[in-house]
Residue frames as a rotation matrix with the C-alpha (Angstrom) as fourth column:
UNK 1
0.572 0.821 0.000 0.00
0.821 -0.572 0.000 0.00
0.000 0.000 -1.000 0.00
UNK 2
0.746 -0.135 -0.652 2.64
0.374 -0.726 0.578 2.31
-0.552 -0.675 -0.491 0.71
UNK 3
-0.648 -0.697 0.307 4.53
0.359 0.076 0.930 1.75
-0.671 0.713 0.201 -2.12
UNK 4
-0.361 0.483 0.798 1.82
0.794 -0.288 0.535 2.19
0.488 0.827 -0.279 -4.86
UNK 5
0.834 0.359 -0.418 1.22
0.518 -0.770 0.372 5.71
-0.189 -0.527 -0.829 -2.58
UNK 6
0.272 -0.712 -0.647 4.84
0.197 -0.617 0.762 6.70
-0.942 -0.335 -0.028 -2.89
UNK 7
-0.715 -0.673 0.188 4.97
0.400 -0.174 0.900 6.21
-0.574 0.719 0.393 -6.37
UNK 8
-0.217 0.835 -0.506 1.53
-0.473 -0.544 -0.693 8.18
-0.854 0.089 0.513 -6.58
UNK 9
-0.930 0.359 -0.080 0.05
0.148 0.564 0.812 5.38
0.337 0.744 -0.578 -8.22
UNK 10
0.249 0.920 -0.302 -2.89
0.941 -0.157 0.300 5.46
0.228 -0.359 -0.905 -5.76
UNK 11
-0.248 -0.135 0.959 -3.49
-0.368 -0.903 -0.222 9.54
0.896 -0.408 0.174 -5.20
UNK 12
0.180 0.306 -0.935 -3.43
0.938 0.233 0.257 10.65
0.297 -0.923 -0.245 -1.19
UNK 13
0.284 -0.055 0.957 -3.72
0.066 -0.995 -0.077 13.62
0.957 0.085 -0.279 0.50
UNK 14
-0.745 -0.646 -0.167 -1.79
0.332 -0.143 -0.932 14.73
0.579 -0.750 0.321 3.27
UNK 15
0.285 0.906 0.314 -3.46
-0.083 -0.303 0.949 15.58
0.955 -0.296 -0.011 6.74
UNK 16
-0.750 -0.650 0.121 -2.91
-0.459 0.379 -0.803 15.21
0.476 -0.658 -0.583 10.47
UNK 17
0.714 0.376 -0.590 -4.37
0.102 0.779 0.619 12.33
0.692 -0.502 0.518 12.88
UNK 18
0.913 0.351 -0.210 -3.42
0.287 -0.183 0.940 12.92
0.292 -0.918 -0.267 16.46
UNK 19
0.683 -0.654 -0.326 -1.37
-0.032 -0.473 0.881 15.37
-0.730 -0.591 -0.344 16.05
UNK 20
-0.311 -0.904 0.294 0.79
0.093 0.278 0.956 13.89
-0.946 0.325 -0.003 13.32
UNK 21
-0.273 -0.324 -0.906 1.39
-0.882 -0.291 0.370 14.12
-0.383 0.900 -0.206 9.85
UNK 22
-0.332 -0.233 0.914 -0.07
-0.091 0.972 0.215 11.21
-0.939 -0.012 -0.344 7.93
UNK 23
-0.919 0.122 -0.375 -1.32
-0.381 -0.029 0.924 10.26
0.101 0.992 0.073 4.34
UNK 24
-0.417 0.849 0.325 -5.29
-0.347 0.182 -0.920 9.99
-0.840 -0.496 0.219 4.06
UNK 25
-0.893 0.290 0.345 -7.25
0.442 0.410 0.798 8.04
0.089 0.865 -0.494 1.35
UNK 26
-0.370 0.923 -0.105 -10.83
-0.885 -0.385 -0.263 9.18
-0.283 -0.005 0.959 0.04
UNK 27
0.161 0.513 0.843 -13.08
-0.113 0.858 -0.501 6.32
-0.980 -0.014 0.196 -0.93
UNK 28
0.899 -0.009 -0.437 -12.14
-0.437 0.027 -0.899 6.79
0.020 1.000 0.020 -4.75
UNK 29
0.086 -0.990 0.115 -8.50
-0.996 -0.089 -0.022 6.13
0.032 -0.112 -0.993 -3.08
UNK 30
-0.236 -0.055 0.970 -9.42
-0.498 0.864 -0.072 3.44
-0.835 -0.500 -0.231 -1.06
UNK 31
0.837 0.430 0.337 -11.65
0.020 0.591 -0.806 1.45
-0.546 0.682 0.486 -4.38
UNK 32
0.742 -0.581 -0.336 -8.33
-0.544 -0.229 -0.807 2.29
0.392 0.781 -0.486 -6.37
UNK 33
-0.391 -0.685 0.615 -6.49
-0.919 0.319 -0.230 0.49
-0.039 -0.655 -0.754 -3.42
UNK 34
0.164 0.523 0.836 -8.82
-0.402 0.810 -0.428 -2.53
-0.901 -0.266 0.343 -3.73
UNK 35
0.955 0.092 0.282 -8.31
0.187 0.553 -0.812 -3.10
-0.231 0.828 0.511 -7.46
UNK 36
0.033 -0.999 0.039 -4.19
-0.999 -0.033 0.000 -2.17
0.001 -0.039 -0.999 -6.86
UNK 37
0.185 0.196 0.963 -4.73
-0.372 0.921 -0.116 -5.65
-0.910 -0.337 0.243 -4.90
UNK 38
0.386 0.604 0.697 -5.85
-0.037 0.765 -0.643 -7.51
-0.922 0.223 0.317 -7.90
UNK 39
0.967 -0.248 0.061 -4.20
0.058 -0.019 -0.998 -5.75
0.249 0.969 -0.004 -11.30
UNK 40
0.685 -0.728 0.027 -0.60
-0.510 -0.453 0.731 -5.24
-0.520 -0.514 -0.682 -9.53
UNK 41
-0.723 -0.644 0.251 1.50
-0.258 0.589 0.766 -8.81
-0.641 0.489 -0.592 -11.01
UNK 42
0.134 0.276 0.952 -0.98
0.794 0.544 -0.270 -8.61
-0.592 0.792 -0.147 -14.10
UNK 43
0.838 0.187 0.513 -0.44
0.445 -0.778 -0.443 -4.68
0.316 0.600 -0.735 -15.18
UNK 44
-0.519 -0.847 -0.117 2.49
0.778 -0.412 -0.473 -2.26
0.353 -0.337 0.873 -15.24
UNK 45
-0.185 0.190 -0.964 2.08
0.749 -0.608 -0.263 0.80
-0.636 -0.771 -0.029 -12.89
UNK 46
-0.916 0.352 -0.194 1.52
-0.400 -0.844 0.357 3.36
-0.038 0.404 0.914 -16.23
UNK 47
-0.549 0.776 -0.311 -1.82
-0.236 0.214 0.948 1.28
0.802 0.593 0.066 -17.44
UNK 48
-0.385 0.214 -0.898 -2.75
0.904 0.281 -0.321 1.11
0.184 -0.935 -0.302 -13.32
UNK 49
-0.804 -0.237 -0.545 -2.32
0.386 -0.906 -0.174 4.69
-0.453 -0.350 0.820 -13.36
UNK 50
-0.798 0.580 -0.161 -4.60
-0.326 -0.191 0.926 5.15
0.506 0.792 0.342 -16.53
UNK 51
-0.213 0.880 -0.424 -7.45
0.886 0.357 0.296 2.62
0.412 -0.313 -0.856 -14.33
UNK 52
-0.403 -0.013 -0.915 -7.18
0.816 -0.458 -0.353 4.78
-0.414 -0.889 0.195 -11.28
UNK 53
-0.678 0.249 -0.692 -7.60
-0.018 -0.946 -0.322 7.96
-0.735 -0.206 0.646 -13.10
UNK 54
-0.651 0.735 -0.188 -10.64
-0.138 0.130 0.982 6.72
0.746 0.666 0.017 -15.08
UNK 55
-0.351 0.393 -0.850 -11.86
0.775 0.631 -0.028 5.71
0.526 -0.669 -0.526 -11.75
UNK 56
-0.849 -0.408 -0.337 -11.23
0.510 -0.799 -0.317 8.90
-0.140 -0.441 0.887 -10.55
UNK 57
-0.844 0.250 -0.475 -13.50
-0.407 -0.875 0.262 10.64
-0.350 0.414 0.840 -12.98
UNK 58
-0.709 0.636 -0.305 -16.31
0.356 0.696 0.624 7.87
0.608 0.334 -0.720 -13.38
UNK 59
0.054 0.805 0.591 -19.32
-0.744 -0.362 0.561 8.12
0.666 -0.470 0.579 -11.58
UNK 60
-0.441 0.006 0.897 -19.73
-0.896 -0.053 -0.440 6.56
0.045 -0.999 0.029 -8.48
UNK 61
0.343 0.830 0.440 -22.53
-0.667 0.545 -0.508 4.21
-0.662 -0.119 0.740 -9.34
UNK 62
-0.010 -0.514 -0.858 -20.49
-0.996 -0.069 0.052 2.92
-0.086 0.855 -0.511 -12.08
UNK 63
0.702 -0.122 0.702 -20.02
-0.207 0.908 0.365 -1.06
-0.682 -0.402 0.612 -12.48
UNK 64
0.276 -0.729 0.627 -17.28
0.866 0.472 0.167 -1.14
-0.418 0.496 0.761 -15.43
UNK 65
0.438 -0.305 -0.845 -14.48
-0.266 -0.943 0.202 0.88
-0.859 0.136 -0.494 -16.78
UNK 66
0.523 -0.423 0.740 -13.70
0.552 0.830 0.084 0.26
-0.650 0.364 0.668 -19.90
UNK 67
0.501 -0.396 -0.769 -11.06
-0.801 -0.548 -0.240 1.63
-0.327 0.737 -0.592 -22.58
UNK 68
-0.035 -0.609 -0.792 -10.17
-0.976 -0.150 0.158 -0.28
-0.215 0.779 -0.589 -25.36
UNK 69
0.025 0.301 -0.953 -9.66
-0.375 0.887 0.270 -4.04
0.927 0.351 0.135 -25.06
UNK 70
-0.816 -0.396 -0.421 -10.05
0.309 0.317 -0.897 -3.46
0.488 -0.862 -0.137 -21.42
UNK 71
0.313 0.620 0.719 -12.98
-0.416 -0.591 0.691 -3.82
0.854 -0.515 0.073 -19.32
UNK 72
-0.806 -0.588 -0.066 -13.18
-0.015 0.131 -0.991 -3.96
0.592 -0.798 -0.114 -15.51
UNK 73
0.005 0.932 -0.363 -15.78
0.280 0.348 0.895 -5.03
0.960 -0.106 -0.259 -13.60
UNK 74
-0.337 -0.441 0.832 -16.07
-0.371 -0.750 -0.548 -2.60
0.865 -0.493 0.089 -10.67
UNK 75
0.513 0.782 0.355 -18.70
-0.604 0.035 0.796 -4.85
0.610 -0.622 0.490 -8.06
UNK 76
0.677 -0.416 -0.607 -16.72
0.673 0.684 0.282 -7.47
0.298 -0.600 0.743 -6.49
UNK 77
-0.395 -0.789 0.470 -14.02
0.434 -0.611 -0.662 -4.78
0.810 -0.057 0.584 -5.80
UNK 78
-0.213 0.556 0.804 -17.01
-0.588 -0.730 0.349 -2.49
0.781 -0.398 0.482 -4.32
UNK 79
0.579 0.769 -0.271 -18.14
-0.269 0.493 0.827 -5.24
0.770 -0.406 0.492 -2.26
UNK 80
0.327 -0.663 -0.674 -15.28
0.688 0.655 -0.311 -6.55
0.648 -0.362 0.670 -1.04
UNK 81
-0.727 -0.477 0.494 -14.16
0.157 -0.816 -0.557 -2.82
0.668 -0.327 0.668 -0.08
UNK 82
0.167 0.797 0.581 -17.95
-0.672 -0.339 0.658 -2.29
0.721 -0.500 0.479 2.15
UNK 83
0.699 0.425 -0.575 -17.48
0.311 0.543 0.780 -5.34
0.644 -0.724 0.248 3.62
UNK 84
0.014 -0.682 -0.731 -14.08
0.914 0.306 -0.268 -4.46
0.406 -0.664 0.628 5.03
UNK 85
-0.666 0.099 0.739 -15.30
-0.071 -0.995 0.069 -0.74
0.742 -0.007 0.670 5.82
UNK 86
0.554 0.569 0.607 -17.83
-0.611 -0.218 0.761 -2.00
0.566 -0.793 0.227 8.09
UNK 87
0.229 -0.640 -0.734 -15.23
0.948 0.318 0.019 -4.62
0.222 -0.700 0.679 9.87
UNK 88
-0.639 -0.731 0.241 -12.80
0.464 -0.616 -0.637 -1.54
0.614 -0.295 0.732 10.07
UNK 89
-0.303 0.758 0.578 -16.25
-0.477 -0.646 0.596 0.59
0.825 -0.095 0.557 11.50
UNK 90
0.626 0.777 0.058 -17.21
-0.391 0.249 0.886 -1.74
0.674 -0.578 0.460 13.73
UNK 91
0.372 -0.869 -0.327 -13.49
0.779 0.483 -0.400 -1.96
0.506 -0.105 0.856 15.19
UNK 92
-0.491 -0.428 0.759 -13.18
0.118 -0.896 -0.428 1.25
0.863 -0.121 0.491 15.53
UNK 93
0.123 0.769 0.628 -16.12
-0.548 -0.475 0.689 1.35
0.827 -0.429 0.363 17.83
UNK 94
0.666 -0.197 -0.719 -14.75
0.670 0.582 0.461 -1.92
0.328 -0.789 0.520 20.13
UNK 95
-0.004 -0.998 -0.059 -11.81
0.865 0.027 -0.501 0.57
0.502 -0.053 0.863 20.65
UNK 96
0.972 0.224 0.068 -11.25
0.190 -0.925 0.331 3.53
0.137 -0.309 -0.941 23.17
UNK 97
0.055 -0.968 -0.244 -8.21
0.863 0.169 -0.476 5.07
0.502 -0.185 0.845 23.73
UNK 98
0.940 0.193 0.280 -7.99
0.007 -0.833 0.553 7.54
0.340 -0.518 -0.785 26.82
UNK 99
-0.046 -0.924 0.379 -4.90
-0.455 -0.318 -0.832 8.86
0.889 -0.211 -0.406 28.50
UNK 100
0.073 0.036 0.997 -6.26
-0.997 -0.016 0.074 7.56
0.018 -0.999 0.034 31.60
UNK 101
0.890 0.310 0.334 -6.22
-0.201 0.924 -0.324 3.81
-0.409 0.222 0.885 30.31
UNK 102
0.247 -0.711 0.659 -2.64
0.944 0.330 0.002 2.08
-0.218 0.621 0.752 29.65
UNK 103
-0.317 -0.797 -0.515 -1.14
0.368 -0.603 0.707 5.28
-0.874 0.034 0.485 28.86
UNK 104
0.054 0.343 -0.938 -3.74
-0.784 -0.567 -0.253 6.47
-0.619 0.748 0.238 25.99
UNK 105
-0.994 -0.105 0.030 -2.92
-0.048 0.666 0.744 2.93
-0.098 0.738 -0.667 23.95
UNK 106
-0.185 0.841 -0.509 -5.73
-0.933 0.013 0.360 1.55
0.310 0.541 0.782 22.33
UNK 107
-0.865 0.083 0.494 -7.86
-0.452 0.297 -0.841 -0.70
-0.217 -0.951 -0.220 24.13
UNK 108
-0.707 0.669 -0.227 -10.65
0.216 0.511 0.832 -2.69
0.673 0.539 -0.506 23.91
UNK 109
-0.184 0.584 0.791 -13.84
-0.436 -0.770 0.467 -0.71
0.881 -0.259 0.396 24.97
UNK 110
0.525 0.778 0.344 -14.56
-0.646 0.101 0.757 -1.87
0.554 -0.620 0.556 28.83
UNK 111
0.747 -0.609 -0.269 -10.75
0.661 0.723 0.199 -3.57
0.073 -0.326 0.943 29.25
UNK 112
0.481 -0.838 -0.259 -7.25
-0.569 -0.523 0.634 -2.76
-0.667 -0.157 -0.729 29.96
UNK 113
0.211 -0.467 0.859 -6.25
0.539 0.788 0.296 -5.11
-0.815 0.400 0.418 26.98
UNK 114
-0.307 -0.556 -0.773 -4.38
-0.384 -0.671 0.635 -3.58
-0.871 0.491 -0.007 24.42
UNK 115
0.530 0.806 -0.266 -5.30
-0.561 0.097 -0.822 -3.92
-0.637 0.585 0.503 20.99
UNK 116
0.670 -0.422 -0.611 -2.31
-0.734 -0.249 -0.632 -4.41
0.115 0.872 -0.477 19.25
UNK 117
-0.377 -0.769 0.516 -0.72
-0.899 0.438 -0.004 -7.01
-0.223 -0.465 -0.857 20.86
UNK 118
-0.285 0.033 0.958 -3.25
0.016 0.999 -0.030 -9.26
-0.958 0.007 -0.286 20.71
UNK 119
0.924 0.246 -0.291 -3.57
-0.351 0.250 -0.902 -8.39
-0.149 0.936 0.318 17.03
UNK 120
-0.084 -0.983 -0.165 0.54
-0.971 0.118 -0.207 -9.68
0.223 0.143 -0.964 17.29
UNK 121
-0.510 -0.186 0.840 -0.33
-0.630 0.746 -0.217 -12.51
-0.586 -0.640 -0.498 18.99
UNK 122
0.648 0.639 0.415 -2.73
-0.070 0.592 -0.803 -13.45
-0.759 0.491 0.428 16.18
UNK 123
0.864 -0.246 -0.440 -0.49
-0.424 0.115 -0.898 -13.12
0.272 0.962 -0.005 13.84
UNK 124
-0.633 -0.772 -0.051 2.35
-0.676 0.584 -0.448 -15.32
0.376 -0.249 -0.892 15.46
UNK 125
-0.203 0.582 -0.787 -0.72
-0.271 0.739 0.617 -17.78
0.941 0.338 0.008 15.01
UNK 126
-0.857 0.442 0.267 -2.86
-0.327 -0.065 -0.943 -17.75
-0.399 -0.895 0.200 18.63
UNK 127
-0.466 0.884 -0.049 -5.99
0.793 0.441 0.421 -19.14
0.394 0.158 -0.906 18.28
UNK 128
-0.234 0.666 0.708 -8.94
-0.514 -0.703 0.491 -17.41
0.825 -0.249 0.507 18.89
UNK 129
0.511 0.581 -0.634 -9.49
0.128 0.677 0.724 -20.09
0.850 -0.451 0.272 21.26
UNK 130
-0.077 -0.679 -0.730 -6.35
0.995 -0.103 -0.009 -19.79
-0.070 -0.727 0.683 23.56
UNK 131
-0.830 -0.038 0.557 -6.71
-0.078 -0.980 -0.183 -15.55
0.553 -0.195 0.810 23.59
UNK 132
0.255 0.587 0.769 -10.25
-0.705 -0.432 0.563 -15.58
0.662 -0.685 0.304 24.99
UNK 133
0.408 -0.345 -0.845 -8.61
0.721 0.690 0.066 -18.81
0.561 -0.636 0.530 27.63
UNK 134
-0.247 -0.580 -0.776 -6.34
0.969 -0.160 -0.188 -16.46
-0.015 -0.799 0.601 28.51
UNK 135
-0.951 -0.027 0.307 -8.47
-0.041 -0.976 -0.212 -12.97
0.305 -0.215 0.928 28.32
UNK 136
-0.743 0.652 0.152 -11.61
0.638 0.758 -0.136 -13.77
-0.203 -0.004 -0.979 29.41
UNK 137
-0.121 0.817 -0.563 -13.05
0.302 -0.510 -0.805 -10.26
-0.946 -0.267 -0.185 29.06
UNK 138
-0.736 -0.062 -0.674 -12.92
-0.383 -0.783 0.490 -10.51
-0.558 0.618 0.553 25.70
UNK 139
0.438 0.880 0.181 -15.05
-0.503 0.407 -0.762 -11.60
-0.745 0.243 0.622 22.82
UNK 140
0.255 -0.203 0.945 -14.83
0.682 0.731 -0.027 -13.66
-0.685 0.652 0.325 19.69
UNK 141
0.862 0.189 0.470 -15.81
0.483 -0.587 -0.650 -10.56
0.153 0.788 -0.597 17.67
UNK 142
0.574 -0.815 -0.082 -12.21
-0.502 -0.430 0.750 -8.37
-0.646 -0.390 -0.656 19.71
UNK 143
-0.011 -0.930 0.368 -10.03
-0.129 0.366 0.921 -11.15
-0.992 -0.037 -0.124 18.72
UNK 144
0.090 -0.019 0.996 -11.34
0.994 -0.062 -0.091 -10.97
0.063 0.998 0.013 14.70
UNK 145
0.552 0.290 0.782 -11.42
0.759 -0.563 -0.327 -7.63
0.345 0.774 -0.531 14.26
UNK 146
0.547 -0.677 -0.493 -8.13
0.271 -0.414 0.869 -7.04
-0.792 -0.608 -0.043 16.41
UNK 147
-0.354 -0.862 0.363 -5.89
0.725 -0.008 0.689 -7.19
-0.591 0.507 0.628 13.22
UNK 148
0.234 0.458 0.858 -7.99
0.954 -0.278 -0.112 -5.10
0.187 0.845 -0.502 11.07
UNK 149
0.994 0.044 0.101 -7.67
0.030 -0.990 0.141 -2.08
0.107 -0.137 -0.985 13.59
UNK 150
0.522 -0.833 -0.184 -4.65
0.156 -0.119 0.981 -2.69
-0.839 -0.540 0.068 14.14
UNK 151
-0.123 -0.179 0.976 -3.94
0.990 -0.084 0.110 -2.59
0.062 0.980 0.188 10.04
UNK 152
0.131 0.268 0.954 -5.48
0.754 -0.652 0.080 0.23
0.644 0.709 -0.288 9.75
UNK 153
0.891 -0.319 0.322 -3.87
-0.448 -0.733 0.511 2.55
0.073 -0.600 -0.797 13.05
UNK 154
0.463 -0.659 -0.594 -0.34
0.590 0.728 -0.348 0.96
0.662 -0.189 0.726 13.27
UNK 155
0.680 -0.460 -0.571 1.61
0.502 -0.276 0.820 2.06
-0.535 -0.844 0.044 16.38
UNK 156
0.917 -0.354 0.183 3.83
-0.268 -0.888 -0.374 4.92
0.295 0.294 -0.909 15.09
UNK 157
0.251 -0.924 0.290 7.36
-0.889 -0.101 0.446 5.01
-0.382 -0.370 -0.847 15.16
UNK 158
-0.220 -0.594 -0.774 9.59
-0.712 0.640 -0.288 2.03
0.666 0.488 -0.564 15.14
UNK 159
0.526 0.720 -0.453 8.98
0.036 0.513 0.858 -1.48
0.850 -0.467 0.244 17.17
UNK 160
0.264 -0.668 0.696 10.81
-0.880 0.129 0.457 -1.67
-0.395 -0.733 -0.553 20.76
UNK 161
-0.172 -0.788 -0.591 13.60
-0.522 0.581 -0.624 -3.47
0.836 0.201 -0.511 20.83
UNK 162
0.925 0.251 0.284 13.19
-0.377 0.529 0.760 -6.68
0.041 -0.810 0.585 23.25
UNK 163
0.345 -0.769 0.538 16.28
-0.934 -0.223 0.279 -6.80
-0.094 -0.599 -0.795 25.19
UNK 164
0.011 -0.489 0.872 16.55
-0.674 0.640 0.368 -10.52
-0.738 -0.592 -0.323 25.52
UNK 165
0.983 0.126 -0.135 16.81
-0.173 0.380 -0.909 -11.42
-0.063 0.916 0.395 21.49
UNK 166
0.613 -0.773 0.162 20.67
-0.414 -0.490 -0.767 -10.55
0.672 0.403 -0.621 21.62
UNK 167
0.125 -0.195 0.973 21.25
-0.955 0.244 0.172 -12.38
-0.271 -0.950 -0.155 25.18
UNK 168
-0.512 -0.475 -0.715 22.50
-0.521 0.834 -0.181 -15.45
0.683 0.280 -0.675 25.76
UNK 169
0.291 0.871 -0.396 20.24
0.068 0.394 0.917 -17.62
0.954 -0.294 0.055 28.21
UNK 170
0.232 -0.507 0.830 20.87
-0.944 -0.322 0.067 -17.21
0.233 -0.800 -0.553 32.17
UNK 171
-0.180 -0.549 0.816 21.18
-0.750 0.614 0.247 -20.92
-0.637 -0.568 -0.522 32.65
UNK 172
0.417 0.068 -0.907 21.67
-0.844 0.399 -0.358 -23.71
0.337 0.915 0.223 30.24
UNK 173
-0.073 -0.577 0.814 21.82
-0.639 0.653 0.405 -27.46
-0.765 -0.491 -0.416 31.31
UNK 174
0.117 0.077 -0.990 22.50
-0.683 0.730 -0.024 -30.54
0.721 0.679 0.138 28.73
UNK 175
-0.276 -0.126 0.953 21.70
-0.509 0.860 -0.033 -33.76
-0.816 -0.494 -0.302 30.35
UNK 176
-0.934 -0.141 -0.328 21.16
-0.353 0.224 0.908 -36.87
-0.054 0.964 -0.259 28.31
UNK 177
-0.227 0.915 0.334 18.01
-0.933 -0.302 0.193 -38.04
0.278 -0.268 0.922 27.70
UNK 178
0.208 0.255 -0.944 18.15
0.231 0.925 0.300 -41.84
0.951 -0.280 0.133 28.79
UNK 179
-0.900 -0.424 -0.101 18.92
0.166 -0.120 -0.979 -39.80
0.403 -0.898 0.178 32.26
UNK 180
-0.444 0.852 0.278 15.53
-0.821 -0.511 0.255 -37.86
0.359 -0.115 0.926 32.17
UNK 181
-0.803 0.578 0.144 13.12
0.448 0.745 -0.494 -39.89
-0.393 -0.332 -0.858 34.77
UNK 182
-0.437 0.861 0.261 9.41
0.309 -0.129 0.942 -40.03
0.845 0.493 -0.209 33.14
UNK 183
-0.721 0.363 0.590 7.21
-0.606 -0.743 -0.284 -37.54
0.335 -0.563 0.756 34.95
C-alpha cells in the first residue's frame, strides 16, 4: 500500500491524525487500493495509473471501466471494499483510547487489553481459542477484528527493541536423555 502511494500510483492527500502528519485516502483512493490488490502482477504501474484515473473521474454508481480491449468489472471490488469498511467501522467502535487507560494505547472498549498485541499474537498464530482462555473479558468478535484495527492505526514510530533477542540464556543445562526420569 505504501509503495503504490509513494509512487503516486494510488493519489493521497496529506493531513494530520493525532497530532501527526499522515497520508489519508478518500473512498475513490481506497476502491483504487482494492483493485491495486488484484491488477498489480498482471499490469504495469503506467496502465494502473490510466485505471485509477478513469476511476477517478467515473461516476460513483459505475459497475465497469472500460477503454479499449479493457474492461473492468467494478462490483466485487465495491463489495469486497464495504465489507471491510464495516469490519474496520465496527473496530473502531470496540476501541477507546484515553490517557487515563494504559497510557492512551488503544484498548478494547470496557478492558485494559491492548489492541495491538493481541492483534501480534494473532499473527504469530494464537488461536482465537487460547486468547479468549487467557483474556476472558474478551469476545470472539475483539479477537477478529483485532488485526484489522490494528492494520489500519499501526503504532507509530519504530517497534521496541526486546532486550533478551541478543542475550544469551541465564542458565543452560545438557543432560542426556536416557537420564531424564518419566514424569
Amino acid at each position: 500500500m505504501n509503495n503504490a502511494i509513494d509512487k503516486k500510483t494510488i493519489p493521497a492527500v496529506s493531513g494530520q491524525r493525532a497530532g501527526h502528519a499522515t497520508r489519508l485516502l478518500d473512498l475513490r483512493a481506497l476502491m483504487s487500493l482494492a483493485l491495486e490488490r488484484r491488477l498489480a502482477d498482471r499490469f504495469v504501474p503506467e496502465l494502473r495509473r490510466e485505471v485509477f484515473d478513469a476511476l477517478a473521474t467515473a461516476p460513483r454508481n459505475r459497475v465497469s471501466l472500460e477503454g479499449g480491449f479493457l474492461t473492468i468489472d467494478l462490483r466485487e471490488p465495491r463489495r469486497d471494499l464495504a465489507t471491510a469498511l464495516r469490519a474496520l467501522r465496527r473496530a473502531r467502535d470496540l476501541v477507546v483510547s484515553d490517557p487515563d487507560i494504559m497510557g492512551g494505547a488503544p484498548v478494547f472498549r470496557g478492558t485494559r487489553i491492548p489492541v495491538h498485541p493481541i492483534a501480534t499474537l494473532i499473527g504469530q498464530g494464537s488461536t482465537e481459542r487460547d486468547l479468549l482462555e487467557a483474556y476472558p473479558r474478551l469476545t470472539a468478535e475483539m479477537v477478529h477484528l483485532a488485526p484489522t484495527y490494528a492494520a489500519a492505526y499501526p503504532l507509530r514510530g519504530r517497534p521496541r527493541a526486546q532486550p533478551w533477542h541478543d542475550q544469551p540464556p541465564v542458565q543452560s543445562t545438557r543432560r542426556k536423555l536416557a537420564t531424564i526420569e518419566a514424569g
